[in-house]
C-alpha positions in Angstrom: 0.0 0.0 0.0 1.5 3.6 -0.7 1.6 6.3 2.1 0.1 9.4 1.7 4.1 11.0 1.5 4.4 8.8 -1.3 1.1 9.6 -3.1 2.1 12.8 -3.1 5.6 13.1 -4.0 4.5 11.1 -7.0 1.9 13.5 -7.6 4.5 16.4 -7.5 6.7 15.0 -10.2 4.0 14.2 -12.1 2.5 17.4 -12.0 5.8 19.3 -12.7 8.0 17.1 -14.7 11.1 16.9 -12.3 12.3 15.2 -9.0 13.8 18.5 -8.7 10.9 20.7 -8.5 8.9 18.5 -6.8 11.3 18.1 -3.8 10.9 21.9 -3.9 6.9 21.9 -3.9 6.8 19.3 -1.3 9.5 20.2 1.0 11.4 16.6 0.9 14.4 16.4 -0.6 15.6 15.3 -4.5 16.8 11.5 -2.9 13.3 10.8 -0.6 11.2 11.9 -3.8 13.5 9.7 -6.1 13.2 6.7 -2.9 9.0 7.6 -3.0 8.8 7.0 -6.6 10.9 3.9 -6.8 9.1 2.4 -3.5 5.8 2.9 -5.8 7.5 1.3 -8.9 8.2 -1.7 -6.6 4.6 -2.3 -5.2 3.4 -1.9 -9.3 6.3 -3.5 -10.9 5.6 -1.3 -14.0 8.1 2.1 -14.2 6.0 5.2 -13.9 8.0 7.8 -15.9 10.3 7.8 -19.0 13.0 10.8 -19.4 12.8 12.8 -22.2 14.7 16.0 -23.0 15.8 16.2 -19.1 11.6 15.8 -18.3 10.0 12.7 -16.6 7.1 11.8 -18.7 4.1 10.0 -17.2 3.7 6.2 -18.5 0.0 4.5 -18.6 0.7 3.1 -15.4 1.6 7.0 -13.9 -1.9 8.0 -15.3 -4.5 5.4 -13.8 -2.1 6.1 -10.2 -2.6 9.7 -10.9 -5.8 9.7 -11.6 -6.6 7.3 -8.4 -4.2 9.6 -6.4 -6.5 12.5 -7.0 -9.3 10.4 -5.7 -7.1 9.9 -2.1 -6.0 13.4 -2.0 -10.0 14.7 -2.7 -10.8 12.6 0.3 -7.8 13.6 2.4 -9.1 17.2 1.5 -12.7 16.7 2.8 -11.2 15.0 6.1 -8.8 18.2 6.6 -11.3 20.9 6.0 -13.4 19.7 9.0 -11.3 21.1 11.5 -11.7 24.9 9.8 -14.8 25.3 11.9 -13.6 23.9 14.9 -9.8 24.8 16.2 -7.8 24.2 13.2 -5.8 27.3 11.6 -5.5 26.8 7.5 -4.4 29.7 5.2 -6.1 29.9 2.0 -3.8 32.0 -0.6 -6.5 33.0 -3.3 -5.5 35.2 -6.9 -7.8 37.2 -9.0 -7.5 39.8 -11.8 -6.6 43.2 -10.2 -10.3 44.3 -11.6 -12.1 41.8 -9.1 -9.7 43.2 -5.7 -12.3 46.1 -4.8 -15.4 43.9 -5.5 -16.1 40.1 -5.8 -12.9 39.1 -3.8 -14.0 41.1 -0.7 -16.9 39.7 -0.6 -15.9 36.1 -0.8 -13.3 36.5 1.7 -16.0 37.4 4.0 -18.2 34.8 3.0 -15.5 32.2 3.4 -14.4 33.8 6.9 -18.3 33.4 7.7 -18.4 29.9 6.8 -15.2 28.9 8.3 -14.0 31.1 11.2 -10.6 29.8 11.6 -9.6 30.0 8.1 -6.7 32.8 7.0 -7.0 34.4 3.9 -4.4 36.0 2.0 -5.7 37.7 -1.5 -3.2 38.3 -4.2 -4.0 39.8 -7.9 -2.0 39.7 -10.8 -2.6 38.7 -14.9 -3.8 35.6 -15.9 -0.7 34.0 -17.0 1.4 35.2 -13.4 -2.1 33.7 -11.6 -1.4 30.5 -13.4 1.6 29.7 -13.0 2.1 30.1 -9.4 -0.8 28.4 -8.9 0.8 26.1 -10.6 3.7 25.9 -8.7 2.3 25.9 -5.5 2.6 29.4 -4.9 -0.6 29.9 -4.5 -3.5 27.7 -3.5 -6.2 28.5 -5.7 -6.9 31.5 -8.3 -9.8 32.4 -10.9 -8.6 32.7 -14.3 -10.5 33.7 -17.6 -10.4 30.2 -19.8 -9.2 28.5 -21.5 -6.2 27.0 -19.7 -4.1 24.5 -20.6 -1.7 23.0 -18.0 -1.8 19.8 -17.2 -0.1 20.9 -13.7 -3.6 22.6 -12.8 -7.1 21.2 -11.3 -9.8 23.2 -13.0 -13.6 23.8 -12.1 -15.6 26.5 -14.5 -17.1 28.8 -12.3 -19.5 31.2 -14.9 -19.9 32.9 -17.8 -20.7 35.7 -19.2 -21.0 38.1 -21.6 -19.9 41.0 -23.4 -21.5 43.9 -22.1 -21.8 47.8 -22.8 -20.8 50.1 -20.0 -22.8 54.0 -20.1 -24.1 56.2 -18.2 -27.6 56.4 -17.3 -28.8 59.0 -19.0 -27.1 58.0 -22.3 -30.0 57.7 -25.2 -28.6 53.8 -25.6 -30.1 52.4 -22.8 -33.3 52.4 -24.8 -32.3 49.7 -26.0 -31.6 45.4 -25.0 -29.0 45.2 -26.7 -26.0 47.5 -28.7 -24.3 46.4 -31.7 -21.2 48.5 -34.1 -24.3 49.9 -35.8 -25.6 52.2 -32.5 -22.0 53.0 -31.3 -21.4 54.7 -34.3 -18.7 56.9 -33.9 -18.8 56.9 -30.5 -15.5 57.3 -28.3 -14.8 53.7 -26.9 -12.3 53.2 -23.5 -10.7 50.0 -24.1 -7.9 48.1 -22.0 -5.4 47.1 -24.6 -5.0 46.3 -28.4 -4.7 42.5 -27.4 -7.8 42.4 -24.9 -10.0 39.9 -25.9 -12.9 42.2 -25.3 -11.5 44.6 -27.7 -10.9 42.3 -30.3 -14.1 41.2 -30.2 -15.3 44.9 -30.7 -12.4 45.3 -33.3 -14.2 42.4 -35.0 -17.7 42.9 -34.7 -17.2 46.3 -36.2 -15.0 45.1 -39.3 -18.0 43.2 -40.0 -20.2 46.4 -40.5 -17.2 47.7 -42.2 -16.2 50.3 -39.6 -13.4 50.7 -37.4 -14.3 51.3 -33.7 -12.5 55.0 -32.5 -10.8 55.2 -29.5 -8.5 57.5 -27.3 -8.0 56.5 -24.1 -6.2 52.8 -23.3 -6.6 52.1 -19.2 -5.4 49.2 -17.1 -8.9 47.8 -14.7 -12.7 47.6 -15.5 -12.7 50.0 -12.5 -10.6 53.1 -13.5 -13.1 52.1 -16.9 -16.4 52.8 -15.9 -14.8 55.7 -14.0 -14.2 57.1 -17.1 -17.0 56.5 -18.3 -18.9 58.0 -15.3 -16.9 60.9 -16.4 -18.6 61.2 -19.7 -15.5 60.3 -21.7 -17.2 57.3 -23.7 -18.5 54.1 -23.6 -16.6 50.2 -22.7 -17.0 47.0 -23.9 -15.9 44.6 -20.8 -17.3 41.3 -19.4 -19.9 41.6 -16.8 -18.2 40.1 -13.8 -15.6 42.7 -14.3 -17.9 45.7 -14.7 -20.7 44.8 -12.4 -20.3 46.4 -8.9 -18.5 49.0 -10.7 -21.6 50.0 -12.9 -23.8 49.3 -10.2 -21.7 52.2 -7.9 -21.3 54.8 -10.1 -25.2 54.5 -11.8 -24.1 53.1 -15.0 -26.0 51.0 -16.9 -25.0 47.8 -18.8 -26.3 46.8 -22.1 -25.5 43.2 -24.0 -23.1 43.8 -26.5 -24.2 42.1 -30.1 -23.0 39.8 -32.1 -23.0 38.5 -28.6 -19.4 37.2 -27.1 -19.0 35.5 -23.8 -16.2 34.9 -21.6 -15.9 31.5 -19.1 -14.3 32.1 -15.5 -12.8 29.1 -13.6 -11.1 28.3 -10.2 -8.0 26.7 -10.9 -6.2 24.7 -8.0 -2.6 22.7 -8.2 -3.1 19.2 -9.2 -0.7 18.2 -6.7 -2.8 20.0 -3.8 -3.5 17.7 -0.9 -4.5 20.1 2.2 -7.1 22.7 2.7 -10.2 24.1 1.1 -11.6 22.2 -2.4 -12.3 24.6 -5.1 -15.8 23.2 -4.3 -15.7 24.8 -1.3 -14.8 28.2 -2.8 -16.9 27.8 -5.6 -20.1 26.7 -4.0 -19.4 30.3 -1.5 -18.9 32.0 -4.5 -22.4 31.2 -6.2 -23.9 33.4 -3.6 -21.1 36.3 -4.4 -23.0 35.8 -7.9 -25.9 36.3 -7.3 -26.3 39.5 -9.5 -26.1 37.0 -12.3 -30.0 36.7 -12.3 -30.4 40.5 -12.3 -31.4 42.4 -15.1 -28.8 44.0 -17.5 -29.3 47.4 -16.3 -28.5 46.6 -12.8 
């Protein structure tokens, strides 16, 4: 039978390719990960990695343990996190998109404090790719990231999505309508984030469409410093509805769908090789109610 120890030194290498690395990520050293790794080969008789280009790459046999593995570690998981509502301290290290720091992540790390009084929570924001990647590399225990991802290293549960949407002021003659396409922006002065958002290429290519090019001035970093603008009279945003939410909803904006319609898919991610502390269930099921202006009308 494998240990726990072993499970998860396994797991490590698995997850990130080197004996090296995972003596990092699981604070053992390079010769007890090696020791795990052979002790598991032993019970199996089957090798569980090949080298490659200086990499250990997973053999059938590393799959169906790895995939079991997970199964362990889910369970070890649920057995750990019943102590945060008793005595236990645990420290959840959660990332997010600078855009969600003064809004949704607040509120979920009241929620979770609510739900689980002894839990720590430390909140961190970066981009998407620096959110990744030390997730990834056990830097950080759980983040939400715009999809898709791809690294195998990662545990990943969708969380929502949503669309495109139109950020004005209230008393802007466009919130007549349901829904604004290229066609009732019309010349109109659009803050954007960057060239390479996917929001604005979305606009850039909705509007080639009509054969127009979309005109705009001002590039700004955050949904929030956005709808400022906005506020401000300086033009109108196209930016996904869980960014711009709160934000509209504080400075009396209103939000329109933007057509052809384009929507964006959120996830928690979590490292594959993660053994202690709160599922992304857990965070996820906490954050439905953080959500809840999902079922609110678009002018909300």
């Amino acid at each position: 039978m494998f240990s726990l120890v072993q499970l998860q030194s396994f797991q490590a290498v698995f997850t990130h390719g080197t004996t090296v690395r995972a003596a990092q990520v699981t604070g053992r050293s390079q010769s007890q990960v090696s020791a795990d790794l052979r002790a598991i080969e032993a019970q199996l008789g089957r090798p569980l990695f090949r080298r490659e280009g200086g990499r250990l790459v997973p053999t059938q046999a590393a799959e169906q343990v790895f995939e079991r593995a997970a199964r362990v570690f889910e369970a070890h998981q649920n057995l750990a996190r019943l102590g945060l509502g008793r005595g236990d301290d645990q420290v959840l290290t959660f990332g997010a998109p600078r855009s969600l720091s003064m809004t949704l992540l607040p509120r979920l790390a009241r929620d979770l404090r609510r739900q689980f009084p002894n839990l720590s929570i430390a909140l961190k924001f970066g981009r998407y790719p620096e959110l990744v990647e030390a997730v990834a590399e056990g830097r950080m225990d759980q983040a939400i990231v715009k999809l898709p991802v791809n690294d195998w290293r990662l545990r990943i549960l969708p969380m929502v999505d949503v669309p495109l949407v139109v950020v004005m002021r209230a008393d802007d003659p466009l919130t007549a309508l349901e829904r604004v396409g290229p066609e009732d922006i019309g010349g109109r002065h659009l803050i954007r984030t960057s060239e390479n958002a996917p929001s604005w290429q979305a606009v850039v290519a909705a509007f080639r469409q009509t054969a127009r090019t979309p005109y705009s001035r001002i590039s700004v970093e955050g949904v929030g410093p956005i709808c400022r603008l906005v506020s401000e009279g300086e033009g109108l945003a196209v930016v996904n509805r869980l960014m711009a939410a709160d934000y509209a909803g504080g400075l009396n904006l209103r939000m329109r769908v933007f057509i052809p319609e384009t929507w964006e898919s959120f996830a928690i991610i979590q490292s594959a090789s993660a053994m202690q502390g709160l599922t992304m269930s857990d965070v996820h099921d906490v954050l439905r109610q953080s959500l809840s202006w999902q079922d609110r009308p678009s002018d909300s």
